[in-house]
CHARMM internal coordinates of N, CA and C (Angstrom, degrees):
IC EDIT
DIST 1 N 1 CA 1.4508
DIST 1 CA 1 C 1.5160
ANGL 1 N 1 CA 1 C 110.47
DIST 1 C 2 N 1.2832
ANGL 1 CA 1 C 2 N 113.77
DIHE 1 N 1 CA 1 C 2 N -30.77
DIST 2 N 2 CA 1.3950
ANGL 1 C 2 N 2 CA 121.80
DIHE 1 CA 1 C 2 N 2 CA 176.43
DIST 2 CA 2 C 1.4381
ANGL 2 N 2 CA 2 C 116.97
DIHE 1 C 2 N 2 CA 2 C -49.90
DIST 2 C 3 N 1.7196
ANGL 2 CA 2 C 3 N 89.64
DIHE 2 N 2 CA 2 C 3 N -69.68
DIST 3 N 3 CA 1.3526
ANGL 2 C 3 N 3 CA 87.78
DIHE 2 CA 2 C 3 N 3 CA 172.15
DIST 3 CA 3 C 1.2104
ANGL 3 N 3 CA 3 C 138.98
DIHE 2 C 3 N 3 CA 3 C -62.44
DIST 3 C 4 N 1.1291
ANGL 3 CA 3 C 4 N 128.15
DIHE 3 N 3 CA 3 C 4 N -15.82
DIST 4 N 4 CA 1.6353
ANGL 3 C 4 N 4 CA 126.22
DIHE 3 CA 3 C 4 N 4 CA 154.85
DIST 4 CA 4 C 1.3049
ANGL 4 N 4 CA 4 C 131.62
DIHE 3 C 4 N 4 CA 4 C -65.64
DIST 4 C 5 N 1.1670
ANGL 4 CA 4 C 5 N 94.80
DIHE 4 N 4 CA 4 C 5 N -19.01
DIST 5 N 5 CA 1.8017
ANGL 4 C 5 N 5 CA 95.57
DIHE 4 CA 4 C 5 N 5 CA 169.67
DIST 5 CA 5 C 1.3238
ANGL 5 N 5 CA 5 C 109.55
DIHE 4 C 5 N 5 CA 5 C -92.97
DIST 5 C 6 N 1.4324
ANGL 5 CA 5 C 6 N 134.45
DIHE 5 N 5 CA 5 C 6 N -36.60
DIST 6 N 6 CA 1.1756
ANGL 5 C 6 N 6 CA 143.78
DIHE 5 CA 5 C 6 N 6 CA 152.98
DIST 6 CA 6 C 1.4832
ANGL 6 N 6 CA 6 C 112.05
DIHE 5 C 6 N 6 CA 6 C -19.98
DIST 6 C 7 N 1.4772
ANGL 6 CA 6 C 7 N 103.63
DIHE 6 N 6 CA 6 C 7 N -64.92
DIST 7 N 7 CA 1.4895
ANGL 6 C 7 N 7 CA 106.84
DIHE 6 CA 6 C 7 N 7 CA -171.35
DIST 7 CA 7 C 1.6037
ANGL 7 N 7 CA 7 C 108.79
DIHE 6 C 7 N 7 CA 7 C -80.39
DIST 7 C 8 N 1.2257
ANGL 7 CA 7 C 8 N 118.55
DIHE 7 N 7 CA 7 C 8 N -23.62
DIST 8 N 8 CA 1.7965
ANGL 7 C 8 N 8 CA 124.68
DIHE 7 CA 7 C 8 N 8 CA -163.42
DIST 8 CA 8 C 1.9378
ANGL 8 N 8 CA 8 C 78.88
DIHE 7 C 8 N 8 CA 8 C -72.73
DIST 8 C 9 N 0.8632
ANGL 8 CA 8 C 9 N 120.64
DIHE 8 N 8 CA 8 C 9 N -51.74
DIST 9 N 9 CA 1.9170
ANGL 8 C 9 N 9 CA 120.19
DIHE 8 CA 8 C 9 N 9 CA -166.29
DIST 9 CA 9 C 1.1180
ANGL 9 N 9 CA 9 C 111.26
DIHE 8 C 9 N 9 CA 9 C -65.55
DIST 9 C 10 N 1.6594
ANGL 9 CA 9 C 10 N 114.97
DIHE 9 N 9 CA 9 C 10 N -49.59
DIST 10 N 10 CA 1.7678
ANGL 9 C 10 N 10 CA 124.49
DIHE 9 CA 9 C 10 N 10 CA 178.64
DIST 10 CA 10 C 2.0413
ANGL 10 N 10 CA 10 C 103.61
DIHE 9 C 10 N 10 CA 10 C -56.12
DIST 10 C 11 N 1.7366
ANGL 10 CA 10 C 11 N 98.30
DIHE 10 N 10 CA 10 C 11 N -47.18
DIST 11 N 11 CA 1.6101
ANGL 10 C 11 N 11 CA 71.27
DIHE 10 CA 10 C 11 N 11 CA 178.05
DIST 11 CA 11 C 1.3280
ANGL 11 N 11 CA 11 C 131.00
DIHE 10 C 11 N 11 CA 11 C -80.91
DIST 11 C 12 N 1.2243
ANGL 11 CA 11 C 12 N 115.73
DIHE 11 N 11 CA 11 C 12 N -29.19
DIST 12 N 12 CA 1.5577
ANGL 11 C 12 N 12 CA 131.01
DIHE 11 CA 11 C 12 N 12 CA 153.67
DIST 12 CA 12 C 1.7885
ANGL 12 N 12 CA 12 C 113.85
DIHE 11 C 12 N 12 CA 12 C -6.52
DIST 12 C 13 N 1.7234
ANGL 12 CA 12 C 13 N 94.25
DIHE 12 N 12 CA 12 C 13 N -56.92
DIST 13 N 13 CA 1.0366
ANGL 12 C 13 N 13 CA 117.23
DIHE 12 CA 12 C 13 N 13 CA 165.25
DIST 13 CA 13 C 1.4302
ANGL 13 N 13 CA 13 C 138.15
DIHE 12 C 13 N 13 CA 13 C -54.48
DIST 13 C 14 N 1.5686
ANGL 13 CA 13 C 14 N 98.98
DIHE 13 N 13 CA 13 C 14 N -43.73
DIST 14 N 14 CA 1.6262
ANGL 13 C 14 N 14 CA 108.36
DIHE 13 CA 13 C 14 N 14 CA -162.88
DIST 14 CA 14 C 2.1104
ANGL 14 N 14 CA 14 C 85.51
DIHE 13 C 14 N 14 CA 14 C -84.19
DIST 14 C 15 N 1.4154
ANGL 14 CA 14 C 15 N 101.43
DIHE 14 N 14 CA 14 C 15 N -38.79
DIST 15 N 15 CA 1.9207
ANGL 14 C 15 N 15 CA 100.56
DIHE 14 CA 14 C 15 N 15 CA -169.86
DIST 15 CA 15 C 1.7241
ANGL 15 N 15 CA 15 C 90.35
DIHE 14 C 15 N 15 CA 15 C -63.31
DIST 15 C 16 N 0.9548
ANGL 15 CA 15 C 16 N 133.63
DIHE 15 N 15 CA 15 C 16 N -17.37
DIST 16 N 16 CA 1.8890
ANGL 15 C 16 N 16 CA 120.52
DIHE 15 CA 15 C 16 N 16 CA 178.97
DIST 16 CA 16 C 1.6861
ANGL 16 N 16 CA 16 C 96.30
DIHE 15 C 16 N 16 CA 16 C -68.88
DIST 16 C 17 N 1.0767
ANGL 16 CA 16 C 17 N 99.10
DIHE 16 N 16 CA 16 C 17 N -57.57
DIST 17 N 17 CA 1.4358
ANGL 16 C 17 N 17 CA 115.85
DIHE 16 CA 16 C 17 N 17 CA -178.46
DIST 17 CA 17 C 1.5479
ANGL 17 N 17 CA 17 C 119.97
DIHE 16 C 17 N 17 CA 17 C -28.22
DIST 17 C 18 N 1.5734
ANGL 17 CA 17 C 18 N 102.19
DIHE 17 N 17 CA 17 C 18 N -77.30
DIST 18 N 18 CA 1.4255
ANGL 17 C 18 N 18 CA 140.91
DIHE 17 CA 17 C 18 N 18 CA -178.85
DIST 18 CA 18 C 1.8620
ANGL 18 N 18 CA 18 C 95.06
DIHE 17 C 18 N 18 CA 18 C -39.10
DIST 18 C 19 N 1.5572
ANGL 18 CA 18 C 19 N 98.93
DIHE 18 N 18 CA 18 C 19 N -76.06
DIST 19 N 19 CA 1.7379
ANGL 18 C 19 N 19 CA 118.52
DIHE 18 CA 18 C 19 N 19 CA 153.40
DIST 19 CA 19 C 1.5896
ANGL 19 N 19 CA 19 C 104.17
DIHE 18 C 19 N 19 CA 19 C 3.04
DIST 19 C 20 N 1.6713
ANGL 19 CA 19 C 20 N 102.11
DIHE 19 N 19 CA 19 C 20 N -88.01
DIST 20 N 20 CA 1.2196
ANGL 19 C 20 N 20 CA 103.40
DIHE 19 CA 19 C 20 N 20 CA -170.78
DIST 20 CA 20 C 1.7571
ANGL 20 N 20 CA 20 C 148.44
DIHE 19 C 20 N 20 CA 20 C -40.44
DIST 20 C 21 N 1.8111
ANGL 20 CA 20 C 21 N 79.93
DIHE 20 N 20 CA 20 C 21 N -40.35
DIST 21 N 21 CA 1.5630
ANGL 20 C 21 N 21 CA 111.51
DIHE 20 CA 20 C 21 N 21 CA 163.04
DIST 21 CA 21 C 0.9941
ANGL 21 N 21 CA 21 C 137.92
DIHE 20 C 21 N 21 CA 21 C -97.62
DIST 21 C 22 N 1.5199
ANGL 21 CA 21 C 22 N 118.36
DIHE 21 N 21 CA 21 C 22 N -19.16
DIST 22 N 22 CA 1.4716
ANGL 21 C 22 N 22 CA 114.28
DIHE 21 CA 21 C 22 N 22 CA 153.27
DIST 22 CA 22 C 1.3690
ANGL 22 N 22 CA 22 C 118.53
DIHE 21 C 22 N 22 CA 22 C -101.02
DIST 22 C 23 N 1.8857
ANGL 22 CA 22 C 23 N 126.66
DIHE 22 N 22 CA 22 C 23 N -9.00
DIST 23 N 23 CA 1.0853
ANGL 22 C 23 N 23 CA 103.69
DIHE 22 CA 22 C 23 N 23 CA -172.34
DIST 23 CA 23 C 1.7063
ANGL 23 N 23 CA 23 C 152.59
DIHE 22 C 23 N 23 CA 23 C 75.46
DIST 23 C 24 N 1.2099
ANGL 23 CA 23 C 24 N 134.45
DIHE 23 N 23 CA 23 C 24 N -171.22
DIST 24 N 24 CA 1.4262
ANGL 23 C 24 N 24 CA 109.63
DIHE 23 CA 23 C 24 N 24 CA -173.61
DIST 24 CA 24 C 1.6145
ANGL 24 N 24 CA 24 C 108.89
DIHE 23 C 24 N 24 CA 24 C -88.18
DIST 24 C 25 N 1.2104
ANGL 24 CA 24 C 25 N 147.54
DIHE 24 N 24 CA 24 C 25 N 127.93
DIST 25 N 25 CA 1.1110
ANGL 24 C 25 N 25 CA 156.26
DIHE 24 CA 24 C 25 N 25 CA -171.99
DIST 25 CA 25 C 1.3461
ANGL 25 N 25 CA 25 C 123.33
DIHE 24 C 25 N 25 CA 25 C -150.41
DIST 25 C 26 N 1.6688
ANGL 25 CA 25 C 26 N 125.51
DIHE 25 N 25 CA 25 C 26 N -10.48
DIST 26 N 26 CA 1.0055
ANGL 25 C 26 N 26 CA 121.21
DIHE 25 CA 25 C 26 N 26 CA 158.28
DIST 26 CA 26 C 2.0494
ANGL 26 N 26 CA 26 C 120.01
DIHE 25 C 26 N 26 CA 26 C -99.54
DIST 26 C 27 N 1.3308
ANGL 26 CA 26 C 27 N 101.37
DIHE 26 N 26 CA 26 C 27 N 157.36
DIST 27 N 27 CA 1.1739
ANGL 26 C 27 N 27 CA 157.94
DIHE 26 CA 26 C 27 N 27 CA -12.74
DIST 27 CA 27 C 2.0036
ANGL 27 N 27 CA 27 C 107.89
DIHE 26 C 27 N 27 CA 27 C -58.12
DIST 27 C 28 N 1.4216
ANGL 27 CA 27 C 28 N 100.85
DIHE 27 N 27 CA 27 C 28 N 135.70
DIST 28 N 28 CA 2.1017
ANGL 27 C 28 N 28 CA 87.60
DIHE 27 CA 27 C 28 N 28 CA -172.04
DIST 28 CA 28 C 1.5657
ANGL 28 N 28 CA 28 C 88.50
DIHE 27 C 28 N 28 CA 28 C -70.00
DIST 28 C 29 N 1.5590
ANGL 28 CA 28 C 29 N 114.79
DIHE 28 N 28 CA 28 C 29 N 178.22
DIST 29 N 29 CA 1.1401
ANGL 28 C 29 N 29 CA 138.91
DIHE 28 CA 28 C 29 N 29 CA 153.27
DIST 29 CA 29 C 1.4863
ANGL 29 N 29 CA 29 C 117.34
DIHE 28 C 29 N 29 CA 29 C 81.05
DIST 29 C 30 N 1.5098
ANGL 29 CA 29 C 30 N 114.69
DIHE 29 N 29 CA 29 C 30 N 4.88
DIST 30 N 30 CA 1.5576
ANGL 29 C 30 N 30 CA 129.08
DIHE 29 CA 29 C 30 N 30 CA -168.33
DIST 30 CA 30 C 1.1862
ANGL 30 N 30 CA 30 C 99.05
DIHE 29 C 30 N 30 CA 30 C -145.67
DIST 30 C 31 N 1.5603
ANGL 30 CA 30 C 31 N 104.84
DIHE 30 N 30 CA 30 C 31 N 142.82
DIST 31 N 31 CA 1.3506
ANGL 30 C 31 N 31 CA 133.27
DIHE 30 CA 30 C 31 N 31 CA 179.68
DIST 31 CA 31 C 1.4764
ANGL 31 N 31 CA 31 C 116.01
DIHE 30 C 31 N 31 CA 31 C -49.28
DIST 31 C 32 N 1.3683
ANGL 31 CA 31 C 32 N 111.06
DIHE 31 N 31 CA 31 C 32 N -64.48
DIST 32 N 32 CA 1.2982
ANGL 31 C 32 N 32 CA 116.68
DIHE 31 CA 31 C 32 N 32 CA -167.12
DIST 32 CA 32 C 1.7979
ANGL 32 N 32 CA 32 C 117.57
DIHE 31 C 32 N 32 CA 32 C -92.66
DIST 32 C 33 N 1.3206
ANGL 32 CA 32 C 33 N 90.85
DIHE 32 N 32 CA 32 C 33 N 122.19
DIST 33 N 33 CA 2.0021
ANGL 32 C 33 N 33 CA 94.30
DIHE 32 CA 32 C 33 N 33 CA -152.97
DIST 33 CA 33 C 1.4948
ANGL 33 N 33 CA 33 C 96.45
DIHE 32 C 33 N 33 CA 33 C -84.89
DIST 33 C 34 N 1.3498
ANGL 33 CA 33 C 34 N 125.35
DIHE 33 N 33 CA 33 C 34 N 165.77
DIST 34 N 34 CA 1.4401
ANGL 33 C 34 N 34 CA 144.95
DIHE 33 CA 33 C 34 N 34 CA 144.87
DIST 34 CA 34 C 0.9524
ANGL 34 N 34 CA 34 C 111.32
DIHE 33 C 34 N 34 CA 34 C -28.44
DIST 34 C 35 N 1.3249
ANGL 34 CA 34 C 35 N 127.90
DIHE 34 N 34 CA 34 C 35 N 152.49
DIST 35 N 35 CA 1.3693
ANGL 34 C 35 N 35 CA 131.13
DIHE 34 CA 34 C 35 N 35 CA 170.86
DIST 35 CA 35 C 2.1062
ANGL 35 N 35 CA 35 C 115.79
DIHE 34 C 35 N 35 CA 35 C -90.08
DIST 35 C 36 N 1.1648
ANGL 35 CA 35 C 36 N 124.63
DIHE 35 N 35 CA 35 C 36 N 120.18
DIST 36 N 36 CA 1.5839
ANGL 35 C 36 N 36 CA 110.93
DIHE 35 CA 35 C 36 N 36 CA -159.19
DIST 36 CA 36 C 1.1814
ANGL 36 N 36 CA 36 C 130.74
DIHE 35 C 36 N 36 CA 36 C -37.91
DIST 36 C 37 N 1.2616
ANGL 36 CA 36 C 37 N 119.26
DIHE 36 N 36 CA 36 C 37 N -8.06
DIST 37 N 37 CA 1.8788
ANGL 36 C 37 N 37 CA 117.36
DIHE 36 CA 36 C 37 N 37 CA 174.97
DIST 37 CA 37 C 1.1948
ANGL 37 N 37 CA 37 C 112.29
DIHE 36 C 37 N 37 CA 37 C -84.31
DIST 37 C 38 N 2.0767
ANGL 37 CA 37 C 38 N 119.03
DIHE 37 N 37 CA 37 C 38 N -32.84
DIST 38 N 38 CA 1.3865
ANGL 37 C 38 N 38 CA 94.93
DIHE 37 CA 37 C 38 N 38 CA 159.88
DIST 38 CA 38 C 1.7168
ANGL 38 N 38 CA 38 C 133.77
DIHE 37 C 38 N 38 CA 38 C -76.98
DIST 38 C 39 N 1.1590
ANGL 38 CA 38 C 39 N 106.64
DIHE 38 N 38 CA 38 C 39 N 1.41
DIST 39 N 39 CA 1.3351
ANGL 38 C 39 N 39 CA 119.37
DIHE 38 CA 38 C 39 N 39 CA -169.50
DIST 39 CA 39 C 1.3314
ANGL 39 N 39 CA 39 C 97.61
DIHE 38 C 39 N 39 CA 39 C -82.93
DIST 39 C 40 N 1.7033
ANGL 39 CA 39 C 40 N 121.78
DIHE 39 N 39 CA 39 C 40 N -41.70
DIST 40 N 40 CA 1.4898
ANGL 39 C 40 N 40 CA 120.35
DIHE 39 CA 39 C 40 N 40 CA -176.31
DIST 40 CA 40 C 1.7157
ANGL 40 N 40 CA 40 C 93.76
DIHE 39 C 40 N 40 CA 40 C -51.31
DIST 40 C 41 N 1.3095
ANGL 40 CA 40 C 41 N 108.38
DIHE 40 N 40 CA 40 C 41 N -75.15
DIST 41 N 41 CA 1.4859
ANGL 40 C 41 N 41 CA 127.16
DIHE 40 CA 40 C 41 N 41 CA -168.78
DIST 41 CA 41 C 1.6534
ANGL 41 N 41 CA 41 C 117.71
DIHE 40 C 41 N 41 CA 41 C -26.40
DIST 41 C 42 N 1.6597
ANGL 41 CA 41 C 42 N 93.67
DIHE 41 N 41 CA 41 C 42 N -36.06
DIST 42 N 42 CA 1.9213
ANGL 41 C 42 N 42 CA 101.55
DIHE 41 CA 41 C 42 N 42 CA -162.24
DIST 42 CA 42 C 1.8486
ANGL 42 N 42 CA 42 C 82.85
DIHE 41 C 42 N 42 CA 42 C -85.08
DIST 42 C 43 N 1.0362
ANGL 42 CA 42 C 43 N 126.07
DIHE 42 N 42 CA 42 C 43 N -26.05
DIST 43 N 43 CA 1.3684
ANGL 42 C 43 N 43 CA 105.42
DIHE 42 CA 42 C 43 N 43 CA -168.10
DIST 43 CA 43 C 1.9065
ANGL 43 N 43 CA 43 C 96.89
DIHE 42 C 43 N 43 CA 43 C -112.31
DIST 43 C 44 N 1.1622
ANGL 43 CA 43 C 44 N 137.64
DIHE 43 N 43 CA 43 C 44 N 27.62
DIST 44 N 44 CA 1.6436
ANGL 43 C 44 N 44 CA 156.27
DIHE 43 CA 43 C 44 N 44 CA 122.29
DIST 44 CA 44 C 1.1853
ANGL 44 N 44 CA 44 C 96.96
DIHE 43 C 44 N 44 CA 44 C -38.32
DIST 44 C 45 N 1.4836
ANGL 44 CA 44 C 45 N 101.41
DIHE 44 N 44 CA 44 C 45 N -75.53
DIST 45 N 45 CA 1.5700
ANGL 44 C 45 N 45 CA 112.24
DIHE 44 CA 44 C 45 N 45 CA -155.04
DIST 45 CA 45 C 1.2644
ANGL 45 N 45 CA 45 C 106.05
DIHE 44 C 45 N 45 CA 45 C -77.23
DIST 45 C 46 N 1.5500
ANGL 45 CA 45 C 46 N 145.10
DIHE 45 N 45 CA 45 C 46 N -5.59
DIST 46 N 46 CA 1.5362
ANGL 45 C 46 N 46 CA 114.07
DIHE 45 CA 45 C 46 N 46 CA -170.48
DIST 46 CA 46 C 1.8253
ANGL 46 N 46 CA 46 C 83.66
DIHE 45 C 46 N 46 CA 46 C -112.40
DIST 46 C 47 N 1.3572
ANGL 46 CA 46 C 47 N 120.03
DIHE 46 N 46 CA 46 C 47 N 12.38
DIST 47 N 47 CA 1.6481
ANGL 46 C 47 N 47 CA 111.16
DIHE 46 CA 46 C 47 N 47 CA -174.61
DIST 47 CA 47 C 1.4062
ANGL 47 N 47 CA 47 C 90.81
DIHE 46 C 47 N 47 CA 47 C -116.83
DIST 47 C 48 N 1.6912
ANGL 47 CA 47 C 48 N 141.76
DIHE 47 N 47 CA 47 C 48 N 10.20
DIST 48 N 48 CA 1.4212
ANGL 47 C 48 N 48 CA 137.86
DIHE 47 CA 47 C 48 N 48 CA -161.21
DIST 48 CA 48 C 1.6039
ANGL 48 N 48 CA 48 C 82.96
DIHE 47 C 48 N 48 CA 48 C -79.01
DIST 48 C 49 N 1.4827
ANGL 48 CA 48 C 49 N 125.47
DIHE 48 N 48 CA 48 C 49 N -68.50
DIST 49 N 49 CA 1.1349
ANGL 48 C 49 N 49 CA 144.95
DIHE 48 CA 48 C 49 N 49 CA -159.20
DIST 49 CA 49 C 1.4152
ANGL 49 N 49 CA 49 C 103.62
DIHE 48 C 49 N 49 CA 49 C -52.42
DIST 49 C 50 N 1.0758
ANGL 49 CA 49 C 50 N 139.47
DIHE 49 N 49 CA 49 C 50 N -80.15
DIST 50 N 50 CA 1.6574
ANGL 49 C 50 N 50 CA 148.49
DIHE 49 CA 49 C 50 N 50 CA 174.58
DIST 50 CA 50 C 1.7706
ANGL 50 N 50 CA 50 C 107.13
DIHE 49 C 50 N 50 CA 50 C -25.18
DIST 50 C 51 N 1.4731
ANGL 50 CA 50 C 51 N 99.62
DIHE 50 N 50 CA 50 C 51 N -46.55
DIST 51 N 51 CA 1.3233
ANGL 50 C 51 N 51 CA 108.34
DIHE 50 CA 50 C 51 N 51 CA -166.94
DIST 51 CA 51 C 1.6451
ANGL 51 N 51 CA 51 C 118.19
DIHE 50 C 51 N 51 CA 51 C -88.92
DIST 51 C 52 N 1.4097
ANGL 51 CA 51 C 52 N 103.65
DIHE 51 N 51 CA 51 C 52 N -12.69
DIST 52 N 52 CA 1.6962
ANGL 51 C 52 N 52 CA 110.70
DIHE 51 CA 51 C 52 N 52 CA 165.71
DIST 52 CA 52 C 1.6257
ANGL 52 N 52 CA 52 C 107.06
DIHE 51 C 52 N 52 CA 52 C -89.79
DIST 52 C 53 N 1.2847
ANGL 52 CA 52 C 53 N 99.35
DIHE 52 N 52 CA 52 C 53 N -40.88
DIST 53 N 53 CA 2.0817
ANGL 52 C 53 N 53 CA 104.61
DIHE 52 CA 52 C 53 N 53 CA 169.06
DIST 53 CA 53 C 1.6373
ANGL 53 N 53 CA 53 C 120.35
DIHE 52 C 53 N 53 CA 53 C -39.41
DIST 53 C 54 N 1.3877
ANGL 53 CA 53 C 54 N 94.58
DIHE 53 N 53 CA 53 C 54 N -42.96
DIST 54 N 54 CA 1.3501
ANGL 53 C 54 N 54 CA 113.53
DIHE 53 CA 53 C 54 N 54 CA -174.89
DIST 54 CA 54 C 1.6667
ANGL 54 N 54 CA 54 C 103.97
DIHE 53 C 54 N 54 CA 54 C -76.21
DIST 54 C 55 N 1.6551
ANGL 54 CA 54 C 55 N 115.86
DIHE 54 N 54 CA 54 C 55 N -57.83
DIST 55 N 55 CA 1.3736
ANGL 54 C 55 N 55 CA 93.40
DIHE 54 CA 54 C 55 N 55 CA -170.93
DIST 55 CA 55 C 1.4762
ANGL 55 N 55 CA 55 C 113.67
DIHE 54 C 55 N 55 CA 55 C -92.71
DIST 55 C 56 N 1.2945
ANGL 55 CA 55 C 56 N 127.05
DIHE 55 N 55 CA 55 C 56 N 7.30
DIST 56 N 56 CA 1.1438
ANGL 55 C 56 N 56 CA 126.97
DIHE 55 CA 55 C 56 N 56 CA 156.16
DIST 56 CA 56 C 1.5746
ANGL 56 N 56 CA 56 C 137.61
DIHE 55 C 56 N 56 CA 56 C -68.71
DIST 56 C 57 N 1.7446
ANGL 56 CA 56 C 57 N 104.41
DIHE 56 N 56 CA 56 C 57 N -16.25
DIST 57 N 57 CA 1.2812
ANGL 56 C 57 N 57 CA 118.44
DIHE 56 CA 56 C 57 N 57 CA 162.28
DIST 57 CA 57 C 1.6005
ANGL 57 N 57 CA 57 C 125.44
DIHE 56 C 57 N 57 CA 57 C -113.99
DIST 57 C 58 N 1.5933
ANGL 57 CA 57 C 58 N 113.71
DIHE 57 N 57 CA 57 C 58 N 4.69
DIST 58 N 58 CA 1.3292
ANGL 57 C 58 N 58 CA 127.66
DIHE 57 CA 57 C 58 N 58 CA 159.96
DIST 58 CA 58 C 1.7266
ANGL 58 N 58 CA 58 C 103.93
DIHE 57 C 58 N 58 CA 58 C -91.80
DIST 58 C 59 N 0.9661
ANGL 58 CA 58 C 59 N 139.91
DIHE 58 N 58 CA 58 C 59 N -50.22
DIST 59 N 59 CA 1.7588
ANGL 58 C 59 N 59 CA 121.17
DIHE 58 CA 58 C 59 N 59 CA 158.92
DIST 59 CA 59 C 1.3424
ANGL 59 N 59 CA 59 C 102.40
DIHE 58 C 59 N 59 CA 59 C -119.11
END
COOR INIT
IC SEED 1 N 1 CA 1 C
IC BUILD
């Protein structure tokens, strides 16, 4: 359980991040963009996975 909350916060974290440096980019290929909280969220969720991989095989 730890570790899922661990990782649900760390990516939370890393999509603020990501956010910062990539900015609004979803939906690609269309004019009219997301508004930035779903953009934090869409890039949460595609770094949740990578980032539980990671601390699930570092402890």
């Amino acid at each position: 359980m730890g570790l899922i909350v661990l990782s649900i916060v760390l990516s939370m974290i890393l999509g603020s991040c990501v956010w910062l440096i990539l900015g609004d980019k979803f939906p690609i290929k269309e004019e009219q963009k997301w508004p930035p909280l779903n953009n934090i969220v869409c890039y949460a969720l595609i770094s949740a996975v990578p980032v539980y991989l990671v601390i699930f095989f570092v402890f």
